[in-house]
N, C-alpha and C positions, 0 to 999 in steps of 0.2 A: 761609412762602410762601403769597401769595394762592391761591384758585384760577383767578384770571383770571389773574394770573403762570406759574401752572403748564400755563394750557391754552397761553398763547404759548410755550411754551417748546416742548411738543410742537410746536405747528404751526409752527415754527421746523427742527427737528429734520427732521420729515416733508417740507420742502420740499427742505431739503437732501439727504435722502434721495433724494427724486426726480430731484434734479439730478444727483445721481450715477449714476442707472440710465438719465437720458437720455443722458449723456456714453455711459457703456458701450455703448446702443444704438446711437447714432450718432457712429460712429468718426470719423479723420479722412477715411479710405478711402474710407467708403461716401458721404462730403458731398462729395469731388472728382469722384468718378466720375459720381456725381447730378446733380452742378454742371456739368460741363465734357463730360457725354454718350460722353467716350473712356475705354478700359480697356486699363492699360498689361499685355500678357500676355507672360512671357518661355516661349519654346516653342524645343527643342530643334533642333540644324540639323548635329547630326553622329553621330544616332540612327536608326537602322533597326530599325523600320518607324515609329518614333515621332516622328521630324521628320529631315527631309533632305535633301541637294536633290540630284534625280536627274541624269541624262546630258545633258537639256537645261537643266541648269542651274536648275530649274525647285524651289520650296521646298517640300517636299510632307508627307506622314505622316499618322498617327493620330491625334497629338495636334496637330498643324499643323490639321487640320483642325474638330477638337475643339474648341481653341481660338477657332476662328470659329464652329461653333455656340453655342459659350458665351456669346459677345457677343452673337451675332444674339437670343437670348433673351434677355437683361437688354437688350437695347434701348439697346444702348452701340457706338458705331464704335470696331472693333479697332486696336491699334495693337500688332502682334506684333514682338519682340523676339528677335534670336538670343542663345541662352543654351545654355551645357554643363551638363554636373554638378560641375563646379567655381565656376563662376559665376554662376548662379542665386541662391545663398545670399546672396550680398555685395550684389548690387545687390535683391533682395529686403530687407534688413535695411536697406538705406539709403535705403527709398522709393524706389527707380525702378523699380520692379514695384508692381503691383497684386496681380498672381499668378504664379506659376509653373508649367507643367507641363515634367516634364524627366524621367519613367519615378518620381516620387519616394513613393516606401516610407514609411508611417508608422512612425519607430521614432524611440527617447526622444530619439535627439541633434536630431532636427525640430525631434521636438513639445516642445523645452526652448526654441527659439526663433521658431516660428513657430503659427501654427494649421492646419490640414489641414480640407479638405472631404469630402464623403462619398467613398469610393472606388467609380471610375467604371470602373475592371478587374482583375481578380484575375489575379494570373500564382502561378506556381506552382515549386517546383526539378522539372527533371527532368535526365535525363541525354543527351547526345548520344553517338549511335554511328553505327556503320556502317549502311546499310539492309536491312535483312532480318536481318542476324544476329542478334538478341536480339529475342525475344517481350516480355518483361516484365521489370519491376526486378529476378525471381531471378535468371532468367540473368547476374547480374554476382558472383553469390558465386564467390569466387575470381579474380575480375578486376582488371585496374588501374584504379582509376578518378582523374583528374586534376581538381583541383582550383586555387581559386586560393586563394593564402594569403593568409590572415587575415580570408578571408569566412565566412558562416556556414555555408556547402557545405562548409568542410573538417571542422568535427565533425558536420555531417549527414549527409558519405558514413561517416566514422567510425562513425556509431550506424547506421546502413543497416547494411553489411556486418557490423558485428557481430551486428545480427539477423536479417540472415541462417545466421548461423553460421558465419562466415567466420574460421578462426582467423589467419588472417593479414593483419587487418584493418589491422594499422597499418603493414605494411609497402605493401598495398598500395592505400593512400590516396598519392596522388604528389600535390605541391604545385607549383604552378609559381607566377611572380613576376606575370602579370598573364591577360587571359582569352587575349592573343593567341599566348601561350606554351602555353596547353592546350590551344588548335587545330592548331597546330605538331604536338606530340605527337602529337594526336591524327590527324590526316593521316599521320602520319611509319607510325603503328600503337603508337608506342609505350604507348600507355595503350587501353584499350577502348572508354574510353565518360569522357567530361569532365560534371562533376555542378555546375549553377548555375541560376540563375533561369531561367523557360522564355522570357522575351525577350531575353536576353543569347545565349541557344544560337541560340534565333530566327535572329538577323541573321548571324551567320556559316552558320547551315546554309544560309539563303539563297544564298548565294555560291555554291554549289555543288548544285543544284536537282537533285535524286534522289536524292544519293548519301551524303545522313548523313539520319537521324531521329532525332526527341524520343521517352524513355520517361517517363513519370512516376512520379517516384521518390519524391513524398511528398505526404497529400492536403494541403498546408498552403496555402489560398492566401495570398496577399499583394494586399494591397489599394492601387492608386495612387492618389492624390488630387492635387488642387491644392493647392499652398502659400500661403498668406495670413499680410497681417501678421497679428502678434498683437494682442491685446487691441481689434477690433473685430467682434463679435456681428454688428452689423447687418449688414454687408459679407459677414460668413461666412455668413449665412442666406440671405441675397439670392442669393448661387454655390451653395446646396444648393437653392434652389429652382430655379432655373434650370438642373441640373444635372437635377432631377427630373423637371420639364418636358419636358426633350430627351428621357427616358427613356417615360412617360408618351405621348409625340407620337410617338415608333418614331424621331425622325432619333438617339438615339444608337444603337439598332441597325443604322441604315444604317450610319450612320457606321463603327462596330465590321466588320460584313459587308463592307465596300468596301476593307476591311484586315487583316481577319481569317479573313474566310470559307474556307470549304472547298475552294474556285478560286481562292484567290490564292495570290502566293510567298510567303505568310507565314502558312500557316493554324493557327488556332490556339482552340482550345476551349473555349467560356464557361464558367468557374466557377461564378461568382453574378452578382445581378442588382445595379445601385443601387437602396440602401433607399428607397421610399416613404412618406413621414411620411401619417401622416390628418390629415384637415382639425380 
């Protein structure tokens, strides 16, 4: 082989190279959304305090609203989409999302099909009880605490209460079949305190304003993000900047305050911050 054969051969190689890193960069995502100025957002509408639509009918929440800061910074007109946590995934996978916000958890079965963006709130387990009766997570050694099965709160209250030293730990982990079954319970008296994500307790303590409180029962937070298709970079950078921006300008901690704060019916305690890249 020449060497002028062997230099085309590199710059043959090299181009295609490049061709491939431009694809990766610029998804099909981020060339519609670019193109066509609209960004399709699926935002939940039967989530409290996360998307909802209250007494005047009216579509509100945390991430409802979120979700319009998100576009006003990418400089994209919203076009928000009602969406559960059953149905997010499907029209997300099939293109009729751009993105999703719907309370969603980074964990393997996501992120095997989707990409996630930076997480923009940290919830945490704790346990809901009565108000006033329990100071802190000890006072439940020797309690019932209700649980829903097959989440991850039922071997979390499990490894709780055994370190606490609770020798009756496995009796008195109680399972029930969904979260509205551990309200029940829990109202009725029959368990002390129900152990789950801190905005899943959130919105039923809501309902009832005085009369139950959050402990926290573990420092773990959990991070929620937006869901994005996969395998476009550019699109996912673009919602992490944008994302950072909000954070950066103080409107996400409006946003968080006007939902979160220490006066409203859903207060609830900042974990951690969104990560800020350097330039």
């Amino acid at each position: 082989m020449s060497g002028a054969q062997h230099k085309f051969i590199i710059l043959v190689a090299l181009v295609l190279v490049l061709s491939s890193l431009a694809h990766i960069e610029a998804g099909p995502v981020y060339d519609r959304v670019t193109k066509s100025g609209v960004v399709r957002l699926g935002v939940p509408y039967n989530l409290v305090p996360q998307g909802f639509l209250n007494s005047q009918g009216e579509w509100v929440g945390f991430e409802v609203e979120l979700a319009g800061q998100l576009a006003k910074h990418l400089n994209l007109k919203l076009e928000a989409i009602k969406v559960n946590d059953k149905t997010w995934r499907s029209l997300l996978a099939r293109g009729m999302l751009d993105g999703a916000f719907c309370c969603i958890r980074h964990t393997r079965s996501v992120d095997r099909e989707f990409d996630l963006s930076e997480a923009y709130f940290y919830d945490t387990p704790q346990i809901l009880g009565l108000k006033g009766v329990f100071r802190s997570v000890n006072d439940f050694k020797g309690q019932k605490i209700g649980v829903v099965q097959g989440k991850s709160s039922e071997r979390a209250a499990m490894k709780l209460l055994r370190n606490l030293g609770d020798e009756q730990a496995e009796n008195n982990v109680v399972s029930y079949p969904d979260a509205a079954s551990c309200f029940m319970a829990l109202s009725k008296s029959k368990i002390a305190g129900w152990m789950d994500s801190g905005l899943t307790l959130l919105e039923y303590a809501s309902r009832h304003q005085g009369k139950f409180e959050m402990i926290e029962a573990l420092d773990n937070p959990q991070g929620l993000a937006v869901a994005l298709p996969s395998d476009d970079s550019a699109w996912r950078d673009l919602v992490n900047f944008a994302l950072q921006d909000m954070a950066l300008d103080g409107s996400l901690d409006k946003v968080f305050d006007r939902w979160f704060g220490s006066q409203t019916p859903y207060p609830f305690p900042r974990r951690r911050s969104l990560e800020i890249w350097p330039e």
